[in-house]
N, C-alpha and C positions, 0 to 999 in steps of 0.2 A: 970386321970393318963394315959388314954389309948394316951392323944393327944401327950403330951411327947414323950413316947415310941416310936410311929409313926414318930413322928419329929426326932428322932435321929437314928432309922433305917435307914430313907430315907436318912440322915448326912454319918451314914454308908456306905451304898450302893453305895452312890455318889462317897465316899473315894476309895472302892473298882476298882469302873469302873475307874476312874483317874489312879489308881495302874496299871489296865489291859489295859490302855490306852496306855499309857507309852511306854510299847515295842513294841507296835505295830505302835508307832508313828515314833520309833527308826528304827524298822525295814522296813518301808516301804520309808524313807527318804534314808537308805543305798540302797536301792532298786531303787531310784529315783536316787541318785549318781553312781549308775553300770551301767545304762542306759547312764545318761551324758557323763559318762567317754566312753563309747563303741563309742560313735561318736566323741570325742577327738582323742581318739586312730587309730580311722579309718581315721582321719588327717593327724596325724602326725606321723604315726607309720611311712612312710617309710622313710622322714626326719630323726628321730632317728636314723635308721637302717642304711643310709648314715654315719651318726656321729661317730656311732660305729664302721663302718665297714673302717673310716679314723684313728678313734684310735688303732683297732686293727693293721691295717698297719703299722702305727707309732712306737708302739711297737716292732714290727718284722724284721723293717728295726732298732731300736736301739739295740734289742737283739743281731742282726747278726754281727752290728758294733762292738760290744762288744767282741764278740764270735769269729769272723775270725782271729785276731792274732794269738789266742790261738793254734786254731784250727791247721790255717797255722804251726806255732812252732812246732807243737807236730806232722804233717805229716812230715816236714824237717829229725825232730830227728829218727822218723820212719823208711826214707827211706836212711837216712844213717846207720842206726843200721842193717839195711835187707842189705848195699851194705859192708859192714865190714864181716857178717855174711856170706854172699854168696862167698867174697873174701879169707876171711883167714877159712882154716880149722880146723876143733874142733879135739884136739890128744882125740887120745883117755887112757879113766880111766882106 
């Protein structure tokens, strides 16, 4: 009876270590991929940074295209309401 016993400890034990193997198989491959990626990045990073910095421009010149009618309009109406304002006198209440 004692050899049983023994033999399915050691079945245990094995289970166990596999169990505890596991994350640290997991965590040492993520470990391995942070490394990868650090020298990917040390590539391409100012490439990207280029990309970005054409998109963001992109954007700013359509915002503005968008924007300066408006903009324009609403100074026009401005600066006739200030030349009306400044021309005729307010009576007074």
């Amino acid at each position: 009876m004692v050899t049983p016993r023994n033999i399915a400890l050691i079945f245990l034990s094995l289970e166990a270590l596999a169990i505890g193997l596991a994350p640290l198989a997991l965590i040492s491959a993520l470990a391995y991929g942070v490394y990868r990626l650090r020298q990917l990045v040390r590539t391409y990073w100012p490439q990207a940074l280029f990309y970005v910095e054409q998109g963001r421009e992109a954007v700013e010149r359509a915002s503005q295209s968008i924007t300066r009618p408006f903009i324009r309009v609403y100074s026009i109406f401005s600066m006739v309401r200030a030349l009306f304002e400044n021309l005729v006198p307010r009576r007074p209440a």
